[in-house]
C-alpha positions in Angstrom: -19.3 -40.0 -14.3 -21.1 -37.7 -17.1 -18.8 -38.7 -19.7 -18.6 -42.6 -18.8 -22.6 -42.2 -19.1 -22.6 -39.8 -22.3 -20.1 -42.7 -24.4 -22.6 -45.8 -22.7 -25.4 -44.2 -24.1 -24.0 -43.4 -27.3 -22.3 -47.2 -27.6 -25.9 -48.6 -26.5 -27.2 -46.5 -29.6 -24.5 -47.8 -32.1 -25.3 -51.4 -31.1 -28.9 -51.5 -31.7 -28.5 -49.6 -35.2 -26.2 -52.4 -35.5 -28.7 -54.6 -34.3 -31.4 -53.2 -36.7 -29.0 -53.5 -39.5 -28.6 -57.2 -39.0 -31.8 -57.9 -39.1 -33.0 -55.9 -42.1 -30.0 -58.1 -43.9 -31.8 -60.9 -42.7 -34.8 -60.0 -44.0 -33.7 -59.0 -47.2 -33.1 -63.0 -47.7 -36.2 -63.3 -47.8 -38.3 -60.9 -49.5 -42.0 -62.3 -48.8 -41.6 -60.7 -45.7 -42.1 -57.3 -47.3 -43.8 -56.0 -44.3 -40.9 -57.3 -42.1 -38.3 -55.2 -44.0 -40.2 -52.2 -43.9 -40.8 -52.2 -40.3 -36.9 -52.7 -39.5 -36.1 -49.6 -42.4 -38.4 -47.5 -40.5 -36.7 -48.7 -36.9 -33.1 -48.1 -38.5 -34.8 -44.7 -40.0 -35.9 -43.8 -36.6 -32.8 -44.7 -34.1 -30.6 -42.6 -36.5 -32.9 -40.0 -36.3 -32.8 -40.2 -32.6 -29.3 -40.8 -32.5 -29.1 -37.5 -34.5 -31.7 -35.3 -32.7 -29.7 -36.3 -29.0 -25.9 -35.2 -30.3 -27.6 -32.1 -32.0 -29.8 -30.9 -29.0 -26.4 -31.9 -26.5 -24.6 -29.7 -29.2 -27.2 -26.9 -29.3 -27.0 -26.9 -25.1 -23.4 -26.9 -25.5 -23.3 -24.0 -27.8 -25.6 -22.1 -25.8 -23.3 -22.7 -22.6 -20.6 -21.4 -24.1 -22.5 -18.8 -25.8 -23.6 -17.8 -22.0 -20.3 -17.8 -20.6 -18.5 -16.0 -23.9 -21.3 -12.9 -23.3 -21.6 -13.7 -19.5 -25.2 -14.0 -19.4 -26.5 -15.0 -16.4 -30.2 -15.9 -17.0 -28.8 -19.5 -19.2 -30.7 -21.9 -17.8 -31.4 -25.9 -19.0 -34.3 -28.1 -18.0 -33.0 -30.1 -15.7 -36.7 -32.6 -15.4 -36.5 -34.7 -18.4 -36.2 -38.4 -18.6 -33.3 -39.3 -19.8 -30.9 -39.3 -16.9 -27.7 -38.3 -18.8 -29.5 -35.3 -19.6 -30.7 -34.3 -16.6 -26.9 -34.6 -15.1 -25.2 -32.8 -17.8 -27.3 -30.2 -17.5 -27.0 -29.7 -14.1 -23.8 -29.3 -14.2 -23.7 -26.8 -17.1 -26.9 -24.8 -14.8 -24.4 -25.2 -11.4 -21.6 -23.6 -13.7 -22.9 -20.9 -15.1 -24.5 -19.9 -11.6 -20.9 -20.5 -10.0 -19.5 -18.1 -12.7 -22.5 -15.9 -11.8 -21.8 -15.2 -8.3 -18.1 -14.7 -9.2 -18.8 -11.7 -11.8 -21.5 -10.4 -9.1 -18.6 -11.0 -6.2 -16.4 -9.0 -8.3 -19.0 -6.0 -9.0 -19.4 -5.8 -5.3 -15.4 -5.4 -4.9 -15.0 -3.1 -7.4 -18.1 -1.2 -6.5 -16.5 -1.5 -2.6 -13.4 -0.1 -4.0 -14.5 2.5 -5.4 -16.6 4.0 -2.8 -13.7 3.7 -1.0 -11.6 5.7 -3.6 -14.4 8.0 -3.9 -14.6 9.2 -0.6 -10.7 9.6 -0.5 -10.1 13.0 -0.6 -7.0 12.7 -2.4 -7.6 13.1 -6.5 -6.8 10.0 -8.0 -6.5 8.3 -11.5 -5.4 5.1 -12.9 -4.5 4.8 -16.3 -2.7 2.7 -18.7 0.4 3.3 -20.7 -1.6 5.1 -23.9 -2.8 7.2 -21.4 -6.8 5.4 -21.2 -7.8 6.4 -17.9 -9.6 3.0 -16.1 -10.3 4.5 -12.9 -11.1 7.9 -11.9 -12.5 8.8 -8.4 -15.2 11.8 -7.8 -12.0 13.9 -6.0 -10.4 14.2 -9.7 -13.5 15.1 -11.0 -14.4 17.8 -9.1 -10.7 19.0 -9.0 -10.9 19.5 -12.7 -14.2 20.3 -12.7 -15.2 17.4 -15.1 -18.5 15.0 -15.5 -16.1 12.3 -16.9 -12.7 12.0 -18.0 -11.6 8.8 -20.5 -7.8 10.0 -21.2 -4.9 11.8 -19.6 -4.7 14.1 -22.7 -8.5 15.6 -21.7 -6.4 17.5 -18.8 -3.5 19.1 -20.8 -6.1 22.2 -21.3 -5.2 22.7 -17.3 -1.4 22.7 -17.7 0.9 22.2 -20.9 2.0 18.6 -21.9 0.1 17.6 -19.1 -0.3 14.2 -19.7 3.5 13.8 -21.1 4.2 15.0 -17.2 1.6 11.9 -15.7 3.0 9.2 -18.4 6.8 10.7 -17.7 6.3 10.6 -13.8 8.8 8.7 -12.4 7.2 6.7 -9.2 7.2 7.9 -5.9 9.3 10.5 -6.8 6.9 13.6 -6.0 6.4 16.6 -8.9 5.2 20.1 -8.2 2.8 21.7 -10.5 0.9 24.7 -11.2 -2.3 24.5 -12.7 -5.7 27.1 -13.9 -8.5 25.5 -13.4 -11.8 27.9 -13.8 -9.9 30.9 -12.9 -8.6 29.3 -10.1 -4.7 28.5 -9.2 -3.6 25.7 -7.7 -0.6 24.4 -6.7 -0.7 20.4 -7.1 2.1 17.6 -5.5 1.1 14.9 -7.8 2.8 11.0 -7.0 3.0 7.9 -9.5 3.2 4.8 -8.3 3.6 2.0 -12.0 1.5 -2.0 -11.3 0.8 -4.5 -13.8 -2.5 -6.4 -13.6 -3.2 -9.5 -15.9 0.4 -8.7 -17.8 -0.9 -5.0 -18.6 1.0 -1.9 -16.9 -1.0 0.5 -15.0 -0.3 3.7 -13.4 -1.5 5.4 -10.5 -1.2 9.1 -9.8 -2.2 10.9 -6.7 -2.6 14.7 -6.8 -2.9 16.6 -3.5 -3.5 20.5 -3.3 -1.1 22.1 -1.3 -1.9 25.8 -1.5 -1.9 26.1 1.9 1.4 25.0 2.4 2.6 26.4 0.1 1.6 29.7 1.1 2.7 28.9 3.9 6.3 27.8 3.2 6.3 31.1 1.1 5.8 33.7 3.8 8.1 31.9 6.0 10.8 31.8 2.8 9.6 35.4 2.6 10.1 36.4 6.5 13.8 34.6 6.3 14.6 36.1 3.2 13.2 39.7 4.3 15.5 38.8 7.3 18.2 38.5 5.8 17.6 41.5 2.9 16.6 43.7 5.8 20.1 43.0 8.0 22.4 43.4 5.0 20.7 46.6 3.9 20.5 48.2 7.3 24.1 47.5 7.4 25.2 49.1 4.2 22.3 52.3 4.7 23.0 53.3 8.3 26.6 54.2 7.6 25.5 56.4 4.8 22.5 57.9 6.9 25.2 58.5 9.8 27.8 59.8 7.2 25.2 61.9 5.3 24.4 63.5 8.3 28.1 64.4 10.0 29.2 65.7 6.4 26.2 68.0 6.7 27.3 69.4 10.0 31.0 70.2 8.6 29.4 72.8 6.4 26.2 74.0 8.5 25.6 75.7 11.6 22.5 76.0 13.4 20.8 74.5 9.9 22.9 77.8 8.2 25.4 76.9 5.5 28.7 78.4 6.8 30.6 80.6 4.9 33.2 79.5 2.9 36.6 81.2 4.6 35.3 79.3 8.0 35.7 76.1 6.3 38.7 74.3 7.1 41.3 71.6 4.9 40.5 69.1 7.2 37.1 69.9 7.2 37.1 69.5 3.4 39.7 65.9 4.0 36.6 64.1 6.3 34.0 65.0 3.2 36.4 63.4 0.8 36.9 60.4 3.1 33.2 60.5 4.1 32.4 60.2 0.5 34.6 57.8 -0.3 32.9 55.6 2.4 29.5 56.4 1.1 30.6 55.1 -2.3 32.2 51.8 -1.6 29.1 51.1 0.8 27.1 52.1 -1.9 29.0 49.6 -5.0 28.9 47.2 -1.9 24.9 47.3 -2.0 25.1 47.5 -5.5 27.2 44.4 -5.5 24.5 42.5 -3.1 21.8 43.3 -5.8 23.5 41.4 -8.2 24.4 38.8 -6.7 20.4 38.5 -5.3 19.6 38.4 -9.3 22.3 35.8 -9.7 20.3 33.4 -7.3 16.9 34.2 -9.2 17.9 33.8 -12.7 19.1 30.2 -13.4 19.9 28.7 -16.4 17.8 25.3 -18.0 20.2 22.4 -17.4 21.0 20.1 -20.0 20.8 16.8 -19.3 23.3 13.7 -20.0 24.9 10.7 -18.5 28.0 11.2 -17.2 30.5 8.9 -15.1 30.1 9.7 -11.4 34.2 9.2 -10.6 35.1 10.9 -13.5 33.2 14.4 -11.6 34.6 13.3 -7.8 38.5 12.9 -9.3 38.0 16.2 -10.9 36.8 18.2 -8.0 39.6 16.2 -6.2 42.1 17.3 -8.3 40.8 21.1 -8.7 41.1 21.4 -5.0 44.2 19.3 -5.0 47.3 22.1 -4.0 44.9 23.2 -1.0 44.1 19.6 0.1 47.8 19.4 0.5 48.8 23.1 1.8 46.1 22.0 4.7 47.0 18.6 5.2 43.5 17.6 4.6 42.8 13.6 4.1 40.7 13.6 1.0 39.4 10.0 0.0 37.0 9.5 -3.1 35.1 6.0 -3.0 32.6 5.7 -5.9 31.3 1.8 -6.1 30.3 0.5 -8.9 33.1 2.4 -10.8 30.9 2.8 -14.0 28.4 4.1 -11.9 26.7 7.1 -14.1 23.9 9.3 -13.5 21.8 12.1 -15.7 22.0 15.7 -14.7 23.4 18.5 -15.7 27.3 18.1 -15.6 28.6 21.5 -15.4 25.9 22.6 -12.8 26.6 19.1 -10.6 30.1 20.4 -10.6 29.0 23.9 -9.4 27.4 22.0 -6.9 30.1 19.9 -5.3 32.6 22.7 -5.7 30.2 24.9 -3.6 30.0 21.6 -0.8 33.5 21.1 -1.1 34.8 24.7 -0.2 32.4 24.5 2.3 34.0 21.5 3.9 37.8 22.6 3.4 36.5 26.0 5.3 35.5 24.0 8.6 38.0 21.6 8.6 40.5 24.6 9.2 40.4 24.3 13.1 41.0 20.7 13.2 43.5 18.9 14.0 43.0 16.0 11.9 41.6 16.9 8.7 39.5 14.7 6.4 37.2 15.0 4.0 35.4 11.7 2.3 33.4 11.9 -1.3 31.2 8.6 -2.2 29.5 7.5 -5.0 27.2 4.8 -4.9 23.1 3.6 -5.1 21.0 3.2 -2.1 18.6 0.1 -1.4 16.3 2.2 -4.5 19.4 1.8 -6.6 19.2 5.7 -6.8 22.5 7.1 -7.6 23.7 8.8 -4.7 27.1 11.2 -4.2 28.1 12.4 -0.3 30.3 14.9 0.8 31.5 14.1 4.5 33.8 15.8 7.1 34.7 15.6 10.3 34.5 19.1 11.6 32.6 21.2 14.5 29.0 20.6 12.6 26.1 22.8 12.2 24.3 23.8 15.4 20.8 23.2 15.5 19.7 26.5 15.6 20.8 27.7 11.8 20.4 24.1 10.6 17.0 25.8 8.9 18.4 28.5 7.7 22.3 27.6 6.0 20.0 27.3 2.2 18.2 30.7 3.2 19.5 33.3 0.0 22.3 35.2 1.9 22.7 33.5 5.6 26.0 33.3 6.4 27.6 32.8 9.5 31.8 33.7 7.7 32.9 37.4 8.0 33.8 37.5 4.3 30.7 35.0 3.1 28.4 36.4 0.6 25.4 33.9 1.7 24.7 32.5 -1.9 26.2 29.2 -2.3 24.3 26.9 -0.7 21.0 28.9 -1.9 22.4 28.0 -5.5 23.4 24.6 -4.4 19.5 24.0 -3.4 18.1 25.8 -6.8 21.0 23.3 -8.9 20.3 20.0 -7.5 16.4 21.0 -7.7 16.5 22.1 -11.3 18.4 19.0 -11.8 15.5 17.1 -10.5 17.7 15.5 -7.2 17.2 16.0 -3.8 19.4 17.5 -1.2 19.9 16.4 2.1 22.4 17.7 5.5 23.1 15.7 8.2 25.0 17.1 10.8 25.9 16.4 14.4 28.1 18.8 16.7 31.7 17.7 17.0 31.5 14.6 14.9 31.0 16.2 11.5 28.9 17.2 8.9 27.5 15.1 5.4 25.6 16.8 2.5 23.7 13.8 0.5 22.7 14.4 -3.3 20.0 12.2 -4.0 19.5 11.6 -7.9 16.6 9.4 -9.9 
């Protein structure tokens, strides 16, 4: 309706310059009528003028409009009480729009500023930040974490922790990362969680971080007390022989705390130190051997990562194992789906790995009847590559279920205790996760979640 007024007002315009123009021609046939002619000049003069003066004030309101809208400034206001009626319409309209556009950017303020007093009292740390690592939203948790007034960048925190900020931009989401950090003397110990968006086509990330030193000082005594468990038993068991041995080969050569003379000493006497001795030293190597073996579950290699084909690592193990699978008629199936299905670990160490699950599984499938033993490749609903190890023997009861990854639990005469404490430490340093699921009498599966 604006518009259909607008071009009828501008037409109406044109047609009495036209009009004008007509008649000055007219007049100019005649040229007594002098003052006649300049009358209808000054008319023509003054509608173009006019017709001027109304496109260039409809321009300048225009201009400012947009100007308004560009800069989003909300005081723009037009009169909206002068005579022509066009006007007042048009500017109406342009008034009722920028007031519209107004309430939305005020609308939005209150949302964001509702947001982020709800971020702000979270007291989870949390920052968002863009894939250059600019940091658009930061709540008052992260600050006072850090111990910061303001933070504009992920690379302000790598003072904390090295290559910080290549850890936040590298995080994978909602795959969880420990971290120690320093701040003002302090030590924390920091779970930190990504989660990737995209708003208006640009990719965001979010990052949690969460201080767990109580847990984890927690889950360290508790490693601690199984561990000293564990330490304690196997030591007791290789001292307490030597303390008992120590102190019968000191009675064979005193009496009544008197060393006995040499003639009263007998050849068997001298046959029970030898053998007593003897005992002493292989309990002694035996301890000996435990210490190393303790250092061999402390000091792991760096892994070096790669892709490698998941079936070409199941056929292998299958294969290694492959004169034992038979010599215990043990059904051994290896299903990997896709068949180029690859993942990015460590090679050698996955192989440690499933050779350490696979003994494991040929060991308790020895009292069964029927034998079988299942390795899968595949990706979960995540499409995370995932490998299982499944038998069908007795199970793990519930009651060592916590403690089968504990350094040096073992529940076999001739185990050492160490192999699934390395399979843990590989599969972590490999940045996977390791889960057992195991039910009594049905069977036991060992899950190797990768990323």
């Amino acid at each position: 309706m604006i518009l259909k007024r607008f071009y009828l007002n501008v037409v109406l315009r044109i047609i009495l310059i036209s009009i004008n123009v007509f008649i000055i021609v007219l007049v100019f046939e005649n040229t007594k009528h002098l003052f006649s002619i300049a009358i209808s000049i000054a008319i023509f003069i003054l509608q173009i003028a006019l017709l001027i003066q109304y496109l260039n004030k409809l321009n300048r309101n225009l201009a400012n409009f947009f100007g308004s809208v560009l800069y989003k400034d909300g005081t723009f206001h037009l009169p909206e009480n002068e005579n022509i009626g066009i006007k007042n319409e048009l500017n109406s309209l342009l008034n009722l729009i920028v007031k519209d556009l107004k309430n939305s950017r005020i609308e939005t303020e209150k949302q964001y500023i509702y947001l982020k007093n709800i971020i702000d009292h979270i007291d989870a740390a949390i920052i968002v930040f863009d894939k250059e690592g600019k940091i658009d939203l930061v709540n008052n948790s992260t600050l006072n974490l850090f111990k910061l007034s303001s933070v504009k960048s992920v690379s302000e925190l790598d003072r904390f922790y090295k290559d910080f900020s290549k850890v936040l931009l590298d995080l994978l989401p909602q795959i969880p990362k420990l971290i120690n950090v320093r701040i003002s003397n302090e030590e924390y110990f920091l779970s930190i969680r990504a989660s990737v968006f995209k708003l208006d086509k640009k990719e965001l990330r979010l990052v949690s971080f969460h201080i767990i030193n109580e847990e984890m000082n927690e889950a360290e005594i508790k490693s601690w007390e199984k561990l000293i468990r564990v330490l304690t038993h196997e030591i007791m068991n290789s001292v307490s022989p030597i303390s008992s041995l120590s102190t019968t080969i000191s009675r064979i050569f005193t009496t009544n705390n008197k060393t006995k003379a040499l003639e009263t000493i007998k050849e068997t006497d001298i046959q029970d130190t030898i053998s007593g001795l003897d005992i002493i030293y292989n309990r002694s190597q035996g301890l000996i051997d435990f210490i190393k073996k303790y250092r061999k579950v402390h000091l792991m290699p760096k892994p070096a990562f790669e892709n490698f084909e998941v079936i070409e690592v199941l056929s292998g193990i299958k294969n290694l194992f492959q004169n034992e699978i038979e010599k215990n008629e043990i059904v051994c199936d290896v299903e990997v789906y896709p068949k180029n299905l690859t993942i990015n670990a460590d090679k050698a160490m996955i192989e440690q790995v499933l050779i350490n699950l696979f003994k494991n599984a040929m060991e308790v499938e020895s009292g069964q009847e029927e034998k079988s033993i299942v390795i899968k490749g595949f990706r979960d609903v995540k499409n995370n590559p995932i490998i299982e190890i499944m038998d069908n023997g007795p199970g793990i009861p519930d009651e060592i279920k916590e403690d089968i990854f504990v350094p040096f639990f073992t529940t076999k005469k001739t185990g050492s205790g160490i192999g699934l404490s390395l399979v843990k430490q590989l599969v972590f340093l490999n940045k996977a996760k390791l889960s057992v699921k195991s039910e009594q009498g049905k069977g036991t599966i060992f899950t190797l979640i990768f990323s």
